[in-house]
C-alpha positions as CSV (number, residue, x, y, z in Angstrom):
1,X,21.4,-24.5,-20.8
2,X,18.5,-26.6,-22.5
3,X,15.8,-24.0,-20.8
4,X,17.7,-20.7,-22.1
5,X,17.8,-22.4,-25.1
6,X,14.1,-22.7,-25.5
7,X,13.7,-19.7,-24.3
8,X,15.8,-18.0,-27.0
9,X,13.4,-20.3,-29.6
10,X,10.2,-18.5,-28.1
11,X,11.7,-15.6,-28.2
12,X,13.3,-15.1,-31.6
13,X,10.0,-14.3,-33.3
14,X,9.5,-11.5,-31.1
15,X,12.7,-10.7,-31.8
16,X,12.1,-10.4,-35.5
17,X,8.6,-9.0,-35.4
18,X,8.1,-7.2,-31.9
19,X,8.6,-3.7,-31.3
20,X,10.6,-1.5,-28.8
21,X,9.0,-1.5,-25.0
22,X,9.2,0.9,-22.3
23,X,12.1,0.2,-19.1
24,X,11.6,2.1,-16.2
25,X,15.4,0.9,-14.2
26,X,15.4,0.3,-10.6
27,X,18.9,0.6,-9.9
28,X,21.0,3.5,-9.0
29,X,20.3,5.0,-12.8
30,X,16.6,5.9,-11.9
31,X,15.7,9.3,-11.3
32,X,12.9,9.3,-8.9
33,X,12.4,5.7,-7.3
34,X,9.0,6.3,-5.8
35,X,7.3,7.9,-8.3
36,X,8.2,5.2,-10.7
37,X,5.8,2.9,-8.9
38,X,3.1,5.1,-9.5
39,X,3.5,5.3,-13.1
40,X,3.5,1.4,-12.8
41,X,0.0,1.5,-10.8
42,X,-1.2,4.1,-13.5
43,X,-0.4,2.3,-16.4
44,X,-2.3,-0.6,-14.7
45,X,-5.3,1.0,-13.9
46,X,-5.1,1.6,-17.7
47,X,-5.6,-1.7,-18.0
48,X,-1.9,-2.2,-19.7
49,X,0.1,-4.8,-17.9
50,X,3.4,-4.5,-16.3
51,X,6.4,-6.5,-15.6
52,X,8.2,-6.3,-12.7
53,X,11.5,-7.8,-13.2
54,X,12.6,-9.0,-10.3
55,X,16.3,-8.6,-9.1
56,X,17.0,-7.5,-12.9
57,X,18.6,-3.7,-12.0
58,X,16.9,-3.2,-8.9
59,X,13.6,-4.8,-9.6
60,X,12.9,-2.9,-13.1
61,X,9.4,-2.5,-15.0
62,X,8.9,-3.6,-18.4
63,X,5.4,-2.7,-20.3
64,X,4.2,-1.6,-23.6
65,X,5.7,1.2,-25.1
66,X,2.8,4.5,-25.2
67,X,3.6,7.7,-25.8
68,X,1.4,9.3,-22.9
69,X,3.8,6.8,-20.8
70,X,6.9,8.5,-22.0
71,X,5.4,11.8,-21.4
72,X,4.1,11.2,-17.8
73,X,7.4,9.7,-16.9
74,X,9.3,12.9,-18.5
75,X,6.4,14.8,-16.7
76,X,7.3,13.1,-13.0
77,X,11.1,13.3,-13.5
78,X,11.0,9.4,-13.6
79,X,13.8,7.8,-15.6
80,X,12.7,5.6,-18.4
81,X,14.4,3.8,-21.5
82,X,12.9,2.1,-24.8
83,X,14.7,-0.8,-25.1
84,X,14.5,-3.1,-28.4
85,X,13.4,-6.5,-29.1
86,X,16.3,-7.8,-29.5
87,X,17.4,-5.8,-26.0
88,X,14.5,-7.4,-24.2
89,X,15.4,-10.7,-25.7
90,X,18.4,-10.3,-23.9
91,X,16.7,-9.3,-21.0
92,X,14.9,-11.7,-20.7
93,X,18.3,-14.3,-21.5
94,X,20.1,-12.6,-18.4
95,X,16.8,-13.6,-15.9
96,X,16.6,-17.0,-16.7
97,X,20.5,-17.6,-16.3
98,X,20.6,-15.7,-13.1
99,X,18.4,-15.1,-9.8
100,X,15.9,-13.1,-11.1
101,X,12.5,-13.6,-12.4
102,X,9.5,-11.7,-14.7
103,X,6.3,-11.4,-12.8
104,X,3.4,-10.2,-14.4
105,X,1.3,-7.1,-12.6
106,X,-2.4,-7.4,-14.0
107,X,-4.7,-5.4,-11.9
108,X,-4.2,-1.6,-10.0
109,X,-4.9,-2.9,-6.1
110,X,-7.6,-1.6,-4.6
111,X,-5.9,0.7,-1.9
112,X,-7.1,1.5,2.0
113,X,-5.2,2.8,4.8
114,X,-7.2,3.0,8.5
115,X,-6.6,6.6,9.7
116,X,-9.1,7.9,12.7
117,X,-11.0,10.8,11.6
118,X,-9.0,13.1,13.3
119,X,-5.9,15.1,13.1
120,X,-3.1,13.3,14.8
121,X,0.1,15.0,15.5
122,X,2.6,12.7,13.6
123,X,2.6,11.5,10.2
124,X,1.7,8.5,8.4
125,X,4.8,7.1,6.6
126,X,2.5,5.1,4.1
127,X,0.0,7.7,3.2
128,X,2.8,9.7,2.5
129,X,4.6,7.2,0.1
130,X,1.2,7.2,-1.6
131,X,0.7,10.6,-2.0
132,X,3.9,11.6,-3.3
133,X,4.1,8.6,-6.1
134,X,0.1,9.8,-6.5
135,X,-1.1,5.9,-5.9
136,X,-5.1,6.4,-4.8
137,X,-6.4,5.3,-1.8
138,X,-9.3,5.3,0.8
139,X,-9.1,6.6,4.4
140,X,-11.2,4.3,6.4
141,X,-11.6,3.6,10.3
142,X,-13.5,1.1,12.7
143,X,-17.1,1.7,12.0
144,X,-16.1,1.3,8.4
145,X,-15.1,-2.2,9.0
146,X,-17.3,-3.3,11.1
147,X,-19.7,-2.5,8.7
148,X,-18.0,-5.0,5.7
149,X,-16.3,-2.6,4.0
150,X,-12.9,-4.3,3.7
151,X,-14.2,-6.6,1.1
152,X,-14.1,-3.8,-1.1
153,X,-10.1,-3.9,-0.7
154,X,-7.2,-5.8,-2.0
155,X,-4.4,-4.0,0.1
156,X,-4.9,-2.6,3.5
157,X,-2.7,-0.3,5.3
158,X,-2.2,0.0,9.2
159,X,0.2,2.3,11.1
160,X,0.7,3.6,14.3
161,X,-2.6,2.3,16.3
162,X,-2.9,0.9,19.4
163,X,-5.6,-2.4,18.6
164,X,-5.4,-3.1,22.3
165,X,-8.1,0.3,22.8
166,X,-4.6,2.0,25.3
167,X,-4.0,4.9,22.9
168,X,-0.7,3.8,22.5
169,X,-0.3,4.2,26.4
170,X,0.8,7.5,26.3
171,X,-1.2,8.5,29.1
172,X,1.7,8.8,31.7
173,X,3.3,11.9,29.1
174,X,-0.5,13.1,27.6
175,X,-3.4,12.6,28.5
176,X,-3.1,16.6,29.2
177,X,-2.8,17.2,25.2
178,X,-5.5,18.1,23.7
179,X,-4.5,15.9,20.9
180,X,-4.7,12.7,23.5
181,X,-8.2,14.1,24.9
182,X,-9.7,14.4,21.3
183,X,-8.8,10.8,20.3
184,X,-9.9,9.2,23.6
185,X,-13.2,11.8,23.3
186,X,-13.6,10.3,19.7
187,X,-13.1,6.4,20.3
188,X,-15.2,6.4,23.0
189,X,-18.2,8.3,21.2
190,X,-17.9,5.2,18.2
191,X,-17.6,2.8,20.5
192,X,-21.1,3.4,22.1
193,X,-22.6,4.9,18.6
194,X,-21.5,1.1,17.8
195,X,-22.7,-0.6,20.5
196,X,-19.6,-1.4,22.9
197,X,-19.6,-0.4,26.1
198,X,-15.5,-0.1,25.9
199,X,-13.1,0.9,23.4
200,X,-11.0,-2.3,24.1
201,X,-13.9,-4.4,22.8
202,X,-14.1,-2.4,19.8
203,X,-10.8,-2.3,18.7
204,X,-10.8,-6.3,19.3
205,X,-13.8,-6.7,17.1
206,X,-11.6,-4.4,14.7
207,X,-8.6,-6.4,15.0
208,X,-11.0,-9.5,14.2
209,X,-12.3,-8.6,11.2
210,X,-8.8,-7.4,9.5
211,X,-7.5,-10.9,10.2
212,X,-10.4,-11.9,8.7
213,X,-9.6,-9.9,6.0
214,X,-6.6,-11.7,5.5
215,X,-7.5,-14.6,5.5
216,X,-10.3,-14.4,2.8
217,X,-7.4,-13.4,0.3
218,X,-6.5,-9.7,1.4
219,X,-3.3,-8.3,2.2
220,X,-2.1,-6.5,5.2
221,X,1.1,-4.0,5.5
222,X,1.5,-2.7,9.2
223,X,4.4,-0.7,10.6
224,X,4.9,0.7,13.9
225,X,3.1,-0.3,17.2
226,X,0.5,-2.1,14.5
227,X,1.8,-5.4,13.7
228,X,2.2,-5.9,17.9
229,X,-0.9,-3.9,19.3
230,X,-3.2,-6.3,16.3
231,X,-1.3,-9.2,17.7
232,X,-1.5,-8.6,21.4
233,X,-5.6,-7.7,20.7
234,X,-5.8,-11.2,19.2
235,X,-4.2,-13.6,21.6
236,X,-5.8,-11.4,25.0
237,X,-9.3,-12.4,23.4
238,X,-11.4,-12.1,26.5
239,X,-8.8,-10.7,28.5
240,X,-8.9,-7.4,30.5
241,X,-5.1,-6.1,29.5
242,X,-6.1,-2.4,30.1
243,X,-5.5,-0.1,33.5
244,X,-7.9,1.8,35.2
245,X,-6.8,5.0,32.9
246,X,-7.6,3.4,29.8
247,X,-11.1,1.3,30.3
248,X,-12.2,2.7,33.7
249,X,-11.6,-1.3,35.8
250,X,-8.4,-2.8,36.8
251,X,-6.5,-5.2,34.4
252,X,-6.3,-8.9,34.9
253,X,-3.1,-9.5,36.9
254,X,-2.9,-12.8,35.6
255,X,-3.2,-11.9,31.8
256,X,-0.2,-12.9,30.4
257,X,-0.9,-16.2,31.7
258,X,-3.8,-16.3,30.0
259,X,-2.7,-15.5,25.8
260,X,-3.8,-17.5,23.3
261,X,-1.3,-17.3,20.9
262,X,-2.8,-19.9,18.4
263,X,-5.0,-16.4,17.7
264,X,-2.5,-14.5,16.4
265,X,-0.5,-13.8,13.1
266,X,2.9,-13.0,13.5
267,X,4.1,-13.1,16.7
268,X,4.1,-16.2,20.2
269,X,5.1,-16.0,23.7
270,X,5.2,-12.2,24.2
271,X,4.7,-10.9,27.7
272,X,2.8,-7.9,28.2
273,X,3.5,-5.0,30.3
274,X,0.9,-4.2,32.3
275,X,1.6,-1.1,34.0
276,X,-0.7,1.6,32.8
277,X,1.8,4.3,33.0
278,X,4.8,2.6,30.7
279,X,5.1,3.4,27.7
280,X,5.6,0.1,26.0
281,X,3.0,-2.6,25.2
282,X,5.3,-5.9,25.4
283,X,8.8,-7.5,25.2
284,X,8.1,-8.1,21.4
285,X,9.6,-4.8,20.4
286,X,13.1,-3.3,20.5
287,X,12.9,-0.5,21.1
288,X,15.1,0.7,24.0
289,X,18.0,-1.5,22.7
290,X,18.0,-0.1,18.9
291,X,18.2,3.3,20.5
292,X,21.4,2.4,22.3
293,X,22.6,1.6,19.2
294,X,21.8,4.7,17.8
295,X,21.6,6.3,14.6
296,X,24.5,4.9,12.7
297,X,22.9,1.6,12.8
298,X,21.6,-0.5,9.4
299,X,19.7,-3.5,8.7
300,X,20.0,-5.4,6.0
301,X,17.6,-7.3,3.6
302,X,17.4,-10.9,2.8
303,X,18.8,-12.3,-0.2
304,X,15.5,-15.0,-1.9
305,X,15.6,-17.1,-4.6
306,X,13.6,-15.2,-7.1
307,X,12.5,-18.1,-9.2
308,X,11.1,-20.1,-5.8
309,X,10.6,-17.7,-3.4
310,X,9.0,-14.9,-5.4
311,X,6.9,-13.4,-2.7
312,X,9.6,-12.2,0.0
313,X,11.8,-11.2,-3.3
314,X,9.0,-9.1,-4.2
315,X,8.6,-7.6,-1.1
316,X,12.4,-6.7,-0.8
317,X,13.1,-5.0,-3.9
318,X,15.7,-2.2,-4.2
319,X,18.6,-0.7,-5.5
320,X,20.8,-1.5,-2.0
321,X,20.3,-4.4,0.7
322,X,21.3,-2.4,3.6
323,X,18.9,0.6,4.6
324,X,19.8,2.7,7.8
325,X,17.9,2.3,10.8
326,X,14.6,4.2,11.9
327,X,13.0,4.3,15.1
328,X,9.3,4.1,16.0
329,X,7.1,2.8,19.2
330,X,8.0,-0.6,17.9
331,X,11.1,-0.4,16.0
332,X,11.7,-3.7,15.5
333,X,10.1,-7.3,16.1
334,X,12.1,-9.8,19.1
335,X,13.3,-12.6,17.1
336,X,12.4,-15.4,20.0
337,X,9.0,-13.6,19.8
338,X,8.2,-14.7,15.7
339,X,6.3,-17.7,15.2
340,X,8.3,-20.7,13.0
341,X,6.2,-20.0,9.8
342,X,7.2,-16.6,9.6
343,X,9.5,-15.7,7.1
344,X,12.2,-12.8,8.0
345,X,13.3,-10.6,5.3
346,X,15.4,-8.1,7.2
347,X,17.4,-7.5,10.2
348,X,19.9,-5.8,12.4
349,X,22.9,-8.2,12.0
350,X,23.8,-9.6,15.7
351,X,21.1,-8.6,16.9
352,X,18.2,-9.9,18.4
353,X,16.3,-7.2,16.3
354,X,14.0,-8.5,12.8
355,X,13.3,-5.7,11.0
356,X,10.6,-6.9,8.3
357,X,8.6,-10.1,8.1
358,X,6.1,-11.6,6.2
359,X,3.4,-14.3,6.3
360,X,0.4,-16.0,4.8
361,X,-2.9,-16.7,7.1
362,X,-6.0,-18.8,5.0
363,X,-5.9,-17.5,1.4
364,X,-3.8,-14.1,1.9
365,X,-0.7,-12.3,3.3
366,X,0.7,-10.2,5.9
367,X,3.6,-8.1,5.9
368,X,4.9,-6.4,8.5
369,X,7.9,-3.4,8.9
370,X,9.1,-2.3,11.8
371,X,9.8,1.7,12.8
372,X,7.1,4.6,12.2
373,X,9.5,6.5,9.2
374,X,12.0,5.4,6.8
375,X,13.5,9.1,6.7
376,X,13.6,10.4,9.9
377,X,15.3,8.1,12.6
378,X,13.5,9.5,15.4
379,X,10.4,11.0,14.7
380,X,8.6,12.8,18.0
381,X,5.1,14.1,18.6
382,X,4.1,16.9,16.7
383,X,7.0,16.6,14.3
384,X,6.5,17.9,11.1
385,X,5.3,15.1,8.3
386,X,8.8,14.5,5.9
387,X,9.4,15.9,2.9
388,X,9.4,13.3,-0.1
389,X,10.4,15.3,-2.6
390,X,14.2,15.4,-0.4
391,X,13.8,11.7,-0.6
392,X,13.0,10.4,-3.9
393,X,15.2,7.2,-4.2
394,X,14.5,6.6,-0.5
395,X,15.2,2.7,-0.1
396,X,13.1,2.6,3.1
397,X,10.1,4.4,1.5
398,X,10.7,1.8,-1.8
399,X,9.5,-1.3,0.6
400,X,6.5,0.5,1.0
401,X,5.8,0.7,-2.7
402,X,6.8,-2.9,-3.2
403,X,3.8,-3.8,-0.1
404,X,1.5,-1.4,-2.6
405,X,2.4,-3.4,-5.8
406,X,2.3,-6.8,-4.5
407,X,-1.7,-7.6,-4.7
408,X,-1.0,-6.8,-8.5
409,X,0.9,-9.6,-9.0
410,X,-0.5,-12.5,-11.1
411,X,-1.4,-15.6,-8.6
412,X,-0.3,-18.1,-10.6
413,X,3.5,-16.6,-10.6
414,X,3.5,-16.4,-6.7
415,X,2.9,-20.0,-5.9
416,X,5.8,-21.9,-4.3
């Protein structure tokens, strides 16, 4: 009571003297979920700063009131309110009673998602969250990073790659495709234009330098067969992991005695699975039991303290806590599998299935989501990329956004 008091005492001569802001709601009022975070990263990169309320209607925005802000908003169909000083006074009463919190967005991230410079035959789930809520970004692959050019980056995206150089072992069902020819014709050509004599070792000097990346103060979303295959790359440092098909020798039988786990970010005593021809890369994922479950399946997201535990409240803002299940080459993460200092911020209640994790490695943070697209439960090869614009207050699609947002937020705020 003494703290809302002296809040209310800081705030009354704002009260008196301030003038009416700009809302954007979160909650089930707002018009077009994803599109409102891009008019947050525009009005950043404005050099305006935001608020992101946390837990206050669905993790609402709160910034200056403009009126080219009100007009892009009216022009993207993105629900907005001006809201009073003596409203935001009372805004501001309601977080500090309740778990919520204000953190304050400064910067526009610098944005990169790795995509091969090629056409692949299924989308991108994160690309096309950016798109649609028009947040910029840079396409950039190995030779890109090998060459330094992550330091140029705040936020880096990773999908569905295979950091172990197996091309997601889909040989046994493609390596007929032309699709599956192209990318192994292409990996292999940057591999020797870069100096290795196998792909393996390139995509493990890759994997390197992105957890160097982290570790230096970056962040890193992955989804899919990422978070694992960048794992699995880390702890089989040294380690031939690949059959015959892939590298042209034999794997090391003994491999998976042989891990280092201390390498890695995420994950700890995975087995691998060998055999060239199966379509799976380790017990970490869950694959084969979430499909049993099938489609009318849910997970649900953690509930943090927003005042202590800002960053995993931050990354699990929405307007509902339980989002239905999607499928991808790793759909989910084995909970035995997740190191101790991982924190979990969804699952598939009893289950062994986690469904979004985060971590910190040196100065920066990880973040990693399970299944290849929020709006389409089971998305095959050479499906057709979804829609957006049929999904607009997609909850699934809205973690995304809050991985995009998060390297905005002032530093200071996020220490616990």
């Amino acid at each position: 009571m003494k703290k809302l008091k002296i809040l209310l005492l800081l705030i009354l001569p704002f009260v008196l003297y301030g003038q009416d802001r700009l809302l954007i709601p979160m909650d089930h009022s707002q018009t077009d979920h994803l599109k409102a975070y891009g008019i947050a990263y525009k009005v950043l990169e404005r050099g305006i700063d935001v608020e992101w309320l946390l837990n206050y209607r669905g993790g609402s925005f709160l910034m200056d009131d403009y009126p080219e802000i009100e007009q892009l908003c009216e022009l993207k169909g993105v629900q907005f309110e001006r809201v009073s000083p003596a409203q935001q006074a009372q805004i501001y009463a309601e977080i500090e009673e309740n778990n919520m919190n204000n953190v304050l967005l400064e910067k526009a991230p610098k944005v990169a998602v790795y995509i091969p410079p090629y056409a692949e035959p299924w989308d991108d789930a994160v690309a096309l969250a950016l798109e649609y809520a028009e947040i910029p970004y840079d396409r950039i692959y190995d030779e890109d990073i090998l060459k330094g050019k992550l330091s140029e980056y705040d936020w880096l995206h990773l999908h569905h790659e295979d950091f172990t150089g197996q091309y997601g072992k889909f040989y046994a069902a493609y390596h007929n495709a032309d699709w599956y020819k192209r990318q192994v014709a292409v990996n292999d050509e940057i591999a020797r234009k870069l100096g290795f004599k196998k792909v393996t070792q390139l995509k493990l000097a890759v994997a390197k330098r992105i957890k160097e990346f982290v570790r230096r103060g970056g962040f890193l979303f992955a989804m899919c067969s990422a978070p694992a295959t960048l794992d699995i790359a880390l702890a089989a440092e040294g380690i031939d992991i690949a059959g015959r098909v892939y590298d042209g020798d034999p794997y090391d039988p003994d491999a998976n005695s042989k891990l280092d786990y201390s390498k890695t970010l995420a994950f700890t005593d995975f087995k691998l699975k060998l055999n060239p021809l199966e379509y799976e890369h380790s017990d970490i994922d869950v694959t084969r039991e979430a499909y049993l479950r099938g489609p009318n399946t849910y997970f649900t997201l953690f509930d943090f303290s927003a005042k202590f535990d800002p960053v995993p409240t931050i990354l699990t803002q929405n307007h509902t806590s339980v989002i239905k299940e999607f499928l991808g080459q790793d759909t989910g993460f084995r909970r035995s599998k997740i190191k101790k200092n991982v924190i979990i911020m969804a699952e598939v209640k009893g289950t062994d299935e986690v469904k979004y994790l985060y971590g910190n490695y040196g100065k920066g943070f990880f973040s990693f989501l399970g299944g290849h697209d929020p709006e389409d439960y089971q998305h095959f090869v050479g499906d057709p990329p979804t829609d957006l614009r049929l999904h607009k207050n997609s909850p699934g699609y809205r973690l995304i956004l809050d991985n995009v947002l998060f390297p905005a937020a002032k530093k200071q705020k996020l220490k616990t």
